[in-house]
C-alpha positions as CSV (number, residue, x, y, z in Angstrom):
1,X,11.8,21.1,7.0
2,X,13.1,19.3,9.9
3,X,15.5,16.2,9.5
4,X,13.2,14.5,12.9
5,X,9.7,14.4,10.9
6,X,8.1,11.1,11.3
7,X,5.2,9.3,10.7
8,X,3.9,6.9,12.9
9,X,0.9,4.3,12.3
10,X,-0.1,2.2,15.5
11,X,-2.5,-0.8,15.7
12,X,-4.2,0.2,12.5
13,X,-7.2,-1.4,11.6
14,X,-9.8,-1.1,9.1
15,X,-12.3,-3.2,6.7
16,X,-13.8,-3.0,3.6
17,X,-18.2,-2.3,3.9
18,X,-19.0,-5.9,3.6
19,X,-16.8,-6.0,6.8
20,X,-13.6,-8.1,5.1
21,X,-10.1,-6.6,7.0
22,X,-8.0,-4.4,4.9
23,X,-5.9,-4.2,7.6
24,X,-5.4,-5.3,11.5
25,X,-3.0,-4.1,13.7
26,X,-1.0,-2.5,11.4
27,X,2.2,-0.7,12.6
28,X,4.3,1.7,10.8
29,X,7.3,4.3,11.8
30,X,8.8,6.2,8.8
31,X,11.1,9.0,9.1
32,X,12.4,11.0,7.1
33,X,13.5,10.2,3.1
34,X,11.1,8.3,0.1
35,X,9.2,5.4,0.3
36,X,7.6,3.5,-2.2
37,X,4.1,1.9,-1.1
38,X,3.3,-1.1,-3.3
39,X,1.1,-4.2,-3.2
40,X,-1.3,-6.0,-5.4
41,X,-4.6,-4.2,-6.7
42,X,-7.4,-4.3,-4.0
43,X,-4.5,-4.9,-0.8
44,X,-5.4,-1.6,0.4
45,X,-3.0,0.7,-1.0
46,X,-5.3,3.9,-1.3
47,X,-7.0,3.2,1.7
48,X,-3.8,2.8,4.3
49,X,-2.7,6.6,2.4
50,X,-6.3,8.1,3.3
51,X,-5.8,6.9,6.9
52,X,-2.2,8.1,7.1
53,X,-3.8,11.5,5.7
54,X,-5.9,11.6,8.2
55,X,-8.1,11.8,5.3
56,X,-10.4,8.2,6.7
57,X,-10.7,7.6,10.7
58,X,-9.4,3.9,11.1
59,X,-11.6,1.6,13.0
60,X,-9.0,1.3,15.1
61,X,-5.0,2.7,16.0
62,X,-4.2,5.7,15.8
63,X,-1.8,7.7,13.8
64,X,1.0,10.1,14.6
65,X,2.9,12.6,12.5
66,X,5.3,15.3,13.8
67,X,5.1,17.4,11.2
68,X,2.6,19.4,8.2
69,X,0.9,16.6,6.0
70,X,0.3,17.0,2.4
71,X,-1.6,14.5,0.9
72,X,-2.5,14.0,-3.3
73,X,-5.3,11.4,-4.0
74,X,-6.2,10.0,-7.1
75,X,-9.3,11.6,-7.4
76,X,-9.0,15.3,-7.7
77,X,-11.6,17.9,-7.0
78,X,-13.8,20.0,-10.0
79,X,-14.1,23.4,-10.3
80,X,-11.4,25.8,-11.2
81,X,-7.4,26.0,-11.4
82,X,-8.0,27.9,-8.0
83,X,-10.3,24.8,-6.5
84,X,-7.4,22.5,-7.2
85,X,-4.7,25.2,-5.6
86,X,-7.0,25.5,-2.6
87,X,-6.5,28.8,-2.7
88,X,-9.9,30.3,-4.2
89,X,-11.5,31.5,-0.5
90,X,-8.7,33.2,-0.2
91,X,-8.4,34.9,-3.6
92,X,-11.8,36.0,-3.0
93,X,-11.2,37.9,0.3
94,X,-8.3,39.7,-1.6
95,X,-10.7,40.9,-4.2
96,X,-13.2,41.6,-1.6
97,X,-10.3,43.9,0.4
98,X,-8.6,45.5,-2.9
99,X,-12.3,46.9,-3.7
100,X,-12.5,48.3,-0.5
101,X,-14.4,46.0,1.4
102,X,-12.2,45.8,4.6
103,X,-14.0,43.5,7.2
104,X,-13.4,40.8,9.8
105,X,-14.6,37.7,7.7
106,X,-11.8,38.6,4.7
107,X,-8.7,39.7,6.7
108,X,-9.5,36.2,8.6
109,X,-9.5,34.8,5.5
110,X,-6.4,36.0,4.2
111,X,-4.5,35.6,7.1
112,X,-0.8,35.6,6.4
113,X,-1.2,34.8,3.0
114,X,-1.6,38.3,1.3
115,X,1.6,36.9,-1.4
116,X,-0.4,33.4,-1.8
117,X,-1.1,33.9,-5.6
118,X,2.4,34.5,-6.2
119,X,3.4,31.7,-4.4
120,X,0.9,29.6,-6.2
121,X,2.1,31.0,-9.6
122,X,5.7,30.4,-8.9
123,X,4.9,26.5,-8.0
124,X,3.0,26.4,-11.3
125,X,5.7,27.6,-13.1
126,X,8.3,24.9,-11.3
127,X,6.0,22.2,-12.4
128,X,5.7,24.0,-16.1
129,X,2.4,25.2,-16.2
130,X,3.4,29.0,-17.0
131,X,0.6,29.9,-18.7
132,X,-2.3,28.5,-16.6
133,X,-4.8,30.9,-15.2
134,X,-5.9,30.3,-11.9
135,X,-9.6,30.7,-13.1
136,X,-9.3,28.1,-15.7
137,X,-12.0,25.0,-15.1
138,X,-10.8,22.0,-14.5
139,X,-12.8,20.6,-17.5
140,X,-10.7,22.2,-19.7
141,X,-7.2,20.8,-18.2
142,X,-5.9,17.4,-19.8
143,X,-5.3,14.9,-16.9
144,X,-2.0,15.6,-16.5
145,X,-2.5,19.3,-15.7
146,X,-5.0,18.7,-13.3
147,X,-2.5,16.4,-11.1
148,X,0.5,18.9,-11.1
149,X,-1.9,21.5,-10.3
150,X,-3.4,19.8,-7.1
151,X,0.9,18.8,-6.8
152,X,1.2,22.4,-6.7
153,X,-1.4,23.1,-4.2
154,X,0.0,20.5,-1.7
155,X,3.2,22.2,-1.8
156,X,1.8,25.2,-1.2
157,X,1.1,24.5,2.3
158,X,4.8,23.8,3.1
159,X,4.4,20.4,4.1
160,X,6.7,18.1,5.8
161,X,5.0,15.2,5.2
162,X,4.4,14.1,1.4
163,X,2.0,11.3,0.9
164,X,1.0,10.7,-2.9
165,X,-1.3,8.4,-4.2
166,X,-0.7,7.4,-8.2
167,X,1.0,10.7,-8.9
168,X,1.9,9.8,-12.6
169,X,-1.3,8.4,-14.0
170,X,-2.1,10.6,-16.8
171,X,1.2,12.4,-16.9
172,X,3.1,12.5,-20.1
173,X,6.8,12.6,-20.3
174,X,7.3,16.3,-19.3
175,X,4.8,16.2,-16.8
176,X,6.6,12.8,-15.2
177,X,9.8,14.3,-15.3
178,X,8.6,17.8,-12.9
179,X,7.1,15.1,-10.4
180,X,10.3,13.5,-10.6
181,X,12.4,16.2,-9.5
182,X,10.0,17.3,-7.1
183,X,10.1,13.2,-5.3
184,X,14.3,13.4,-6.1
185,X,14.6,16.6,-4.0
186,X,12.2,15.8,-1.0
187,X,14.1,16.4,2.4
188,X,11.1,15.2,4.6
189,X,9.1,12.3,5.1
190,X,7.7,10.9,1.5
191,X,5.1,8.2,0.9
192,X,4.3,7.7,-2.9
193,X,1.8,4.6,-3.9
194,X,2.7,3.7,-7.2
195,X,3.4,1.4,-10.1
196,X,5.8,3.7,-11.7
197,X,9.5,2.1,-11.5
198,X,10.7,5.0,-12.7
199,X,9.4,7.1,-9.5
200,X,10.3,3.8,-7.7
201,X,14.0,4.1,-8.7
202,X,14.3,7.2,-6.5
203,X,13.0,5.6,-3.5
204,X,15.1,5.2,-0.3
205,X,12.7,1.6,0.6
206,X,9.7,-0.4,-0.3
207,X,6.8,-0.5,1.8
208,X,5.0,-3.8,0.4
209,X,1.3,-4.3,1.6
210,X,0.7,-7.9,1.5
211,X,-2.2,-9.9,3.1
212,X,-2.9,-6.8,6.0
213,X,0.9,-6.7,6.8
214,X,3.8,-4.0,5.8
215,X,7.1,-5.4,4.7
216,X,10.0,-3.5,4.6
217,X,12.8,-3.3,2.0
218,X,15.7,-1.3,2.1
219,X,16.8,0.1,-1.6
220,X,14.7,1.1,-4.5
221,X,12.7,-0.8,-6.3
222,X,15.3,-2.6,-8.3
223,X,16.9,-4.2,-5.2
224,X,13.9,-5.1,-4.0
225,X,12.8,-6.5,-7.0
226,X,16.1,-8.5,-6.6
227,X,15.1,-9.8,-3.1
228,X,12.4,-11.1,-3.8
229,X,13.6,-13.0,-6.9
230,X,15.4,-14.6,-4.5
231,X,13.1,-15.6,-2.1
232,X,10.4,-17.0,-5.1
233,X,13.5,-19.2,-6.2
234,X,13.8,-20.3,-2.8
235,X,10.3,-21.2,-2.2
236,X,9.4,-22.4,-5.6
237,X,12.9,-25.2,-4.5
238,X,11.0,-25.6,-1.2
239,X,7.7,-27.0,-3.3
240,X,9.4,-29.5,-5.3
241,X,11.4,-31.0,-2.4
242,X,7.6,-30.9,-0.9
243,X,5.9,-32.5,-3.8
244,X,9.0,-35.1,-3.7
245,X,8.4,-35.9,-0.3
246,X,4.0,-36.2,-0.8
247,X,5.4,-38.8,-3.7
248,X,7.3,-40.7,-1.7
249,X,5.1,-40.7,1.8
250,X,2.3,-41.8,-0.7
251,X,4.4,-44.7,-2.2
252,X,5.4,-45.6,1.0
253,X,1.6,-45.4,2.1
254,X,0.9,-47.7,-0.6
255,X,3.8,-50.1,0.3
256,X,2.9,-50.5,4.2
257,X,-0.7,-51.3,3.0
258,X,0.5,-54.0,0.7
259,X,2.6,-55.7,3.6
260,X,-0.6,-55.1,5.8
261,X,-2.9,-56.8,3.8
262,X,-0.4,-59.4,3.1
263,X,0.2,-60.2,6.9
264,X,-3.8,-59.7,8.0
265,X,-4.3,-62.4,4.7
266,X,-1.7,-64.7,6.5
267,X,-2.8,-64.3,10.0
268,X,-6.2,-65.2,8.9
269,X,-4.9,-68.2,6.7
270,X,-3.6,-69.7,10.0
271,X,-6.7,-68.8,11.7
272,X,-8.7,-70.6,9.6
273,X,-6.9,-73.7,9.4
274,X,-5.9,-73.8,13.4
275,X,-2.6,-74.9,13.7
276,X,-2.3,-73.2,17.4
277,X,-5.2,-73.0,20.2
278,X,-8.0,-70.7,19.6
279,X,-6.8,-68.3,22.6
280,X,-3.6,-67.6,21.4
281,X,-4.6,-66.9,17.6
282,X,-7.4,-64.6,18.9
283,X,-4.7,-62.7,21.1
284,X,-2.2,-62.9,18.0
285,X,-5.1,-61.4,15.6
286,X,-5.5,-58.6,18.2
287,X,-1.9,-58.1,18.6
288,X,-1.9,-58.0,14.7
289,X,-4.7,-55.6,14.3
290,X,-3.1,-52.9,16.7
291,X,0.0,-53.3,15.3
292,X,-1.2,-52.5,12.1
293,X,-3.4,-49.4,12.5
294,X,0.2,-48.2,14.4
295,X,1.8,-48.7,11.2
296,X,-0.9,-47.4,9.2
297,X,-1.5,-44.5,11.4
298,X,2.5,-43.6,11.4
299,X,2.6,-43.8,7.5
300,X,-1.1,-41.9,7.2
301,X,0.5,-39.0,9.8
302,X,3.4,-38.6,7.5
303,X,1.6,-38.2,4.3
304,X,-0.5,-36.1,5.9
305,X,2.3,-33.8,7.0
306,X,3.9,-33.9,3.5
307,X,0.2,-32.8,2.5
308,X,1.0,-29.7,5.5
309,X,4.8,-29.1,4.3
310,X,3.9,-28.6,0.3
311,X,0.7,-26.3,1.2
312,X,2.7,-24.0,3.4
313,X,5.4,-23.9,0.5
314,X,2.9,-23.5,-2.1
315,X,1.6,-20.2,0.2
316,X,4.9,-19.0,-0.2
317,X,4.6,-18.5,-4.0
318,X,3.2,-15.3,-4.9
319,X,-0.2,-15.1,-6.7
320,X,1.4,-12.2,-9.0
321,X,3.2,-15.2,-10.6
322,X,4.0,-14.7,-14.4
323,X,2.5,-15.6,-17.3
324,X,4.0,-18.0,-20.0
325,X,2.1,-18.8,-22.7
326,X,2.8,-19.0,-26.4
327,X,0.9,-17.5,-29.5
328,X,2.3,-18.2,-32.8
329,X,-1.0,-17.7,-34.0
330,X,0.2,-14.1,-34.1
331,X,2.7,-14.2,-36.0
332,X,2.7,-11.6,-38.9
333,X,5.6,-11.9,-42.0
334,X,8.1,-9.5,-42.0
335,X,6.8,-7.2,-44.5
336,X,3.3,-7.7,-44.1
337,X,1.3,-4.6,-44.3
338,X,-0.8,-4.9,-41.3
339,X,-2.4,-1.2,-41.1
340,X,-2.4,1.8,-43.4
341,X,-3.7,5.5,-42.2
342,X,-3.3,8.7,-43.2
343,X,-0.1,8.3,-44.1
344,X,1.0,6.0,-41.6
345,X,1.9,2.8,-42.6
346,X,2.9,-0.8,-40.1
347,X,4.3,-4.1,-41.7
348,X,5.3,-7.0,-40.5
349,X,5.5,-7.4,-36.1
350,X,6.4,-3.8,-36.0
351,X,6.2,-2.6,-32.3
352,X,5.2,0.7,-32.0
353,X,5.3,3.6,-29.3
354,X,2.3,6.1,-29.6
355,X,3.8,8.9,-27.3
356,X,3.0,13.2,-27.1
357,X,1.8,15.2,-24.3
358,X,-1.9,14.8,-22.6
359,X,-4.2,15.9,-25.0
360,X,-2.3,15.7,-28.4
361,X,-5.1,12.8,-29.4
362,X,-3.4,9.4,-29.0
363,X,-6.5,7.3,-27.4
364,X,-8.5,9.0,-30.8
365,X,-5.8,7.8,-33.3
366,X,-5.5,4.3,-31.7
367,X,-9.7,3.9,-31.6
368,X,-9.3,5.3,-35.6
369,X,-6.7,2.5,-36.2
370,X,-9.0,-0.4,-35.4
371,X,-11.1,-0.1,-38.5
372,X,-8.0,0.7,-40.7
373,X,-6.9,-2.8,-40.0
374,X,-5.8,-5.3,-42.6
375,X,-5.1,-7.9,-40.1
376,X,-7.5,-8.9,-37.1
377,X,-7.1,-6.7,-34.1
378,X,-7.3,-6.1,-30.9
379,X,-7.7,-3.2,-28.8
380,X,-7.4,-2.7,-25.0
381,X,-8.8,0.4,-23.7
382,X,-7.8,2.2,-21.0
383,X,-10.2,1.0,-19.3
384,X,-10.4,-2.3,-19.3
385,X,-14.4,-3.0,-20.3
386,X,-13.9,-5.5,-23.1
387,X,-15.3,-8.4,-20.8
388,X,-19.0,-9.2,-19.5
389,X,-19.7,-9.0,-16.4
390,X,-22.4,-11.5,-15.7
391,X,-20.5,-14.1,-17.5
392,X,-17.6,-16.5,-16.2
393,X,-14.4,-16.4,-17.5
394,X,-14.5,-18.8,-19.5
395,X,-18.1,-18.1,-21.3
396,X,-16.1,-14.9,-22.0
397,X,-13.7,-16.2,-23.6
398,X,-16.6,-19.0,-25.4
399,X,-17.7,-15.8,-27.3
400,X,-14.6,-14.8,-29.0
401,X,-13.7,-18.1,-29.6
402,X,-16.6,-20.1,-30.2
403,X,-15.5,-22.3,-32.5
404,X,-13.1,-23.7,-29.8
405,X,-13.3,-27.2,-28.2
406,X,-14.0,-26.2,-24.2
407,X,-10.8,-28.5,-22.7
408,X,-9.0,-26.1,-25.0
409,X,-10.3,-23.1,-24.3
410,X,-9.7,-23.9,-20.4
411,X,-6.1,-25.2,-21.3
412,X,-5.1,-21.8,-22.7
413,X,-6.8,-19.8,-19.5
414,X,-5.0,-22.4,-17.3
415,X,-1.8,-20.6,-19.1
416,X,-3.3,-17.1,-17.6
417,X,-3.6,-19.1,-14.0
418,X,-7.3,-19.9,-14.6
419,X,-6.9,-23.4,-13.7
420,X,-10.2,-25.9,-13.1
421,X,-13.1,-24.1,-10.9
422,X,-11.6,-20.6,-11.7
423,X,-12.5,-20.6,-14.8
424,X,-16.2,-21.0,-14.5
425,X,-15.9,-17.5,-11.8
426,X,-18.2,-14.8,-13.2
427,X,-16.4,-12.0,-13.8
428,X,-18.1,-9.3,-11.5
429,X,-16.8,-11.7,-8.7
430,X,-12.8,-11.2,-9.9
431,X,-10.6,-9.0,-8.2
432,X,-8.5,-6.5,-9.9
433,X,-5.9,-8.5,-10.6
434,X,-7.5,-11.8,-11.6
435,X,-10.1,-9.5,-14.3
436,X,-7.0,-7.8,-15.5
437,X,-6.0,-11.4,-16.3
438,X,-9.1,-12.7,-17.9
439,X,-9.1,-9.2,-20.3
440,X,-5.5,-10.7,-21.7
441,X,-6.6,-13.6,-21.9
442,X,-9.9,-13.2,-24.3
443,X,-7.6,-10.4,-25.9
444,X,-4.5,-12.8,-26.9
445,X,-7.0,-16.2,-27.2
446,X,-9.8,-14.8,-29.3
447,X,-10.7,-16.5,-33.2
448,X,-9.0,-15.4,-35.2
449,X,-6.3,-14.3,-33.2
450,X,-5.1,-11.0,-33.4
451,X,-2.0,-10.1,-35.2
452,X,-2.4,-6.1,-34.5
453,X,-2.8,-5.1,-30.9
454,X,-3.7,-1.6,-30.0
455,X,-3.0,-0.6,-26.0
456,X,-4.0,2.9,-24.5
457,X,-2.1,3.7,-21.5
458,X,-1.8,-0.2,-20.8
459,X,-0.2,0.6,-17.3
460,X,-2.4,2.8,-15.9
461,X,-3.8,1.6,-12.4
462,X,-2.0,-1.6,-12.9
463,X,-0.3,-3.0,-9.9
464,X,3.1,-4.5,-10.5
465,X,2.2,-8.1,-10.5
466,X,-0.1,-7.5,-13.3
467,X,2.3,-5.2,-14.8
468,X,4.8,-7.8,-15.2
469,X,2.2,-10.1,-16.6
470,X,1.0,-7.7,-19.1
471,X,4.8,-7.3,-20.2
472,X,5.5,-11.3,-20.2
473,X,1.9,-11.6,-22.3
474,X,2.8,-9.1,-24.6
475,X,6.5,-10.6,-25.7
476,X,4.7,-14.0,-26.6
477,X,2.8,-12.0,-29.0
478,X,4.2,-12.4,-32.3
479,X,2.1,-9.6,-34.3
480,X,2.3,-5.7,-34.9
481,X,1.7,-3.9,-31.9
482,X,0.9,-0.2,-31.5
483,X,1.2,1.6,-28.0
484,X,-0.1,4.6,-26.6
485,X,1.9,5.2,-23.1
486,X,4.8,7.0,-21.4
487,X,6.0,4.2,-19.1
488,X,9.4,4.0,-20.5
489,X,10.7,0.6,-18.4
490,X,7.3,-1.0,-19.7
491,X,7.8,0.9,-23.6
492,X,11.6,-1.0,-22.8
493,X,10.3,-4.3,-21.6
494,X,8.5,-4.8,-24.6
495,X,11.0,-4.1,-27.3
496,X,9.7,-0.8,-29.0
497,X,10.9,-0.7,-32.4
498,X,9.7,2.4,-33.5
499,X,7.7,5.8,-32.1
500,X,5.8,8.0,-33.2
501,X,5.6,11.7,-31.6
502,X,2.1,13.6,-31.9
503,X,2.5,17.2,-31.5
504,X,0.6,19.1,-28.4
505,X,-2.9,19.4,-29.6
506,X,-2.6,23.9,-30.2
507,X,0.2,22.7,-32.8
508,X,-1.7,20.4,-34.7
């Protein structure tokens, strides 16, 4: 693998069907070492990977690389173990030849490549899939599996370009830990989107797609994490001094108007009652009239540029903002016995991890736990279809709650950063980001309020802006909470109090 590998992106460009720019003259240069590509839900994440793959033709730019690419999507092939190797035209030629059948077509096929199944096997093994047959179908592989098995199929082409797209969705913690070692020991050129902060942590930079535009941070994630901090603080300074000075340039507004109207109301007193000759108090009322829409005009401009100042700063303040709310309508006793199931037993606001490898049935015991209940519950599903589509936000909201006055109801989605008109968006219109919002909030604000919540893989396909909102959301909750996931930062974040390990599922 050579230390020179780079990958160069020039004057990309490319928009979404309805025609709306992902991107526009997008430059990149990477060489070799990890970077971490982030960026909010819907910024084009997926798609700048595709085009760096060479896997979608950009409308425009172009896109050089010096070296092998090896590129894992999200969305994986079907078939066999062999399907998601790549290797299974091959395979077939070596049957074809080792029953005799020695002929153009196969030896074509083979190539150099007559040790590929051992190659294969020994990258199975690395990633800890010993026993899988390459003949397995992919039916029959948890999530997990499938991944490191299409991981093992890009690295079976030697690349020295590694572009991955999600890699730990669906992993459990063994599985996370392989793909771990494999990002920590990559000599070439990486590119990994993801969430993860664990994966994150290993990075050498962040690559943040923002708005069309690439933004480069030296450092993992934690520095910039730290950067950025920063720069919110700074801005978030920048609109009160802004909203100070559209305070004051109004007051002051408001001040030269008095004076006006005071001086016009004078002017016309001495008008009326015609102390000087009629020539002179027409020229003075002129002279009066310009002097005023000057001083009008001057005061108007700089209100108006106060107006220019705060909107710029405001720009500055990411979307991905936080969310602070409170919910003491949540709170559960200490010693309350909130669920009771087969032995398993919560009280009070226990917080508990749900953890065990793909396929040992934690999604099944959480969906068994919401009729065992003794308190109300909620329960967010992987994927995320608790919400009606052709309905707004706030009707949403209207039906678990409807016994809740409506400047309330919008008061407490205001907290989620549904404030005035955009709480009356129907949901189908929402991004990813803003639904993943308005899920929490008919979750947190239904009646009564829940004082269990139940969360399968909370973090998959989350970005990191609603990550962090999930995580803020979550520690207002007073209640029992119950967590299927392997995201240990987020497990962290939340204050875990107790886990629970289900064995594989051939144990059980």
């Amino acid at each position: 693998m050579a230390y020179s590998t780079t990958l160069i992106s020039t004057g990309l460009g490319h928009a979404w069907p309805d025609g709306t720019p992902v991107f526009d003259g997008l430059d990149l240069v990477l060489g070799c070492g990890r970077t971490g590509l982030i960026g909010l839900n819907g910024s084009g994440k997926s798609t700048l990977l595709r085009v760096l793959a060479g896997d979608l033709e950009p409308a425009s730019g172009s896109v050089t690389a010096s070296g092998a690419i090896g590129y894992l999507p999200q969305r994986l092939p079907g078939g066999k173990v062999e399907d998601l190797l790549g290797i299974a035209g091959t395979r077939r030629a070596l049957a074809a030849v080792e029953a005799g059948d020695v002929t153009d077509a196969h030896l074509a096929a083979i190539g150099t490549g007559w040790d590929l199944e051992a190659r294969a096997r020994a990258h199975l093994d690395r990633l800890g899939l010993e026993r899988l047959e390459f003949d397995r179908p992919v039916t029959a592989m948890s999530g997990g599996e499938a991944v490191l098995t299409a991981l093992a199929g890009v690295l079976l082409g030697d690349p020295d370009i590694l572009l991955l797209d999600e890699p730990t969705n669906n992993l459990d913690r063994a599985a996370r830990q392989c793909l771990y070692e494999v990002v920590e020991g990559w000599e070439g050129v990486l590119v990994a989107v993801s969430h993860d902060r664990e994966l994150l942590g290993l990075v050498d930079q962040i690559a943040e797609l923002r708005d069309g535009a690439i933004t480069l941070y030296g450092g993992d994630f934690t520095a910039y994490e730290e950067i950025v901090a920063a720069g919110q603080e700074t801005a978030r300074r920048l609109v009160r001094h802004a909203e100070q000075d559209v305070r004051r340039q109004t007051r002051e507004l408001t001040e030269a108007r008095t004076k006006l109207d005071r001086r016009l109301r004078f002017g016309q007193k001495k008008f009326d009652t015609k102390r000087e000759p009629k020539v002179i108090m027409n020229a003075r009322r002129r002279e009066a009239q310009v002097s005023a829409g000057k001083y009008r005009n001057l005061h108007t401009g700089r209100l108006e540029g106060a107006h220019d100042r705060l909107r710029e700063a405001e720009e500055e303040i990411r979307a991905d903002a936080l969310i602070r709310v409170d919910l003491p309508e949540t709170r559960v006793p200490a010693g309350k016995t909130v669920l009771e199931l087969a032995g398993l037993e919560l009280r009070g606001p226990e917080r508990v991890a749900l953890t065990g490898p793909n396929g040992s049935g934690k999604s099944t015991l959480l969906r068994r736990m919401v009729p065992a209940a003794l308190v109300p519950v909620g329960f967010l599903p992987q994927r995320l279809d608790i919400l009606d589509e052709e309905l707004s936000v706030l009707d949403n909201l209207r039906a678990v709650a409807p016994l809740g006055r409506i400047n309330a109801l919008r008061a407490r989605l205001a907290r989620f950063h549904f404030r005035g008109d955009r709480a009356d968006r129907i949901v189908a219109t929402l991004s990813g980001g803003e639904r993943f919002r308005a899920v929490l909030a008919t979750l947190l604000s239904a009646d009564p309020a829940p004082q269990l919540l139940l969360l399968d893989e909370p973090t998959n396909n989350l970005d990191l802006g609603s990550l962090r909102q999930l995580e803020s959301a979550i520690n207002a909750f007073e209640g029992a909470l119950v967590v299927a996931g392997h995201d240990e930062p987020f497990l962290e974040a939340i204050g875990i109090t107790r886990r629970i390990e289900l064995p594989p599922a051939t144990a059980r």
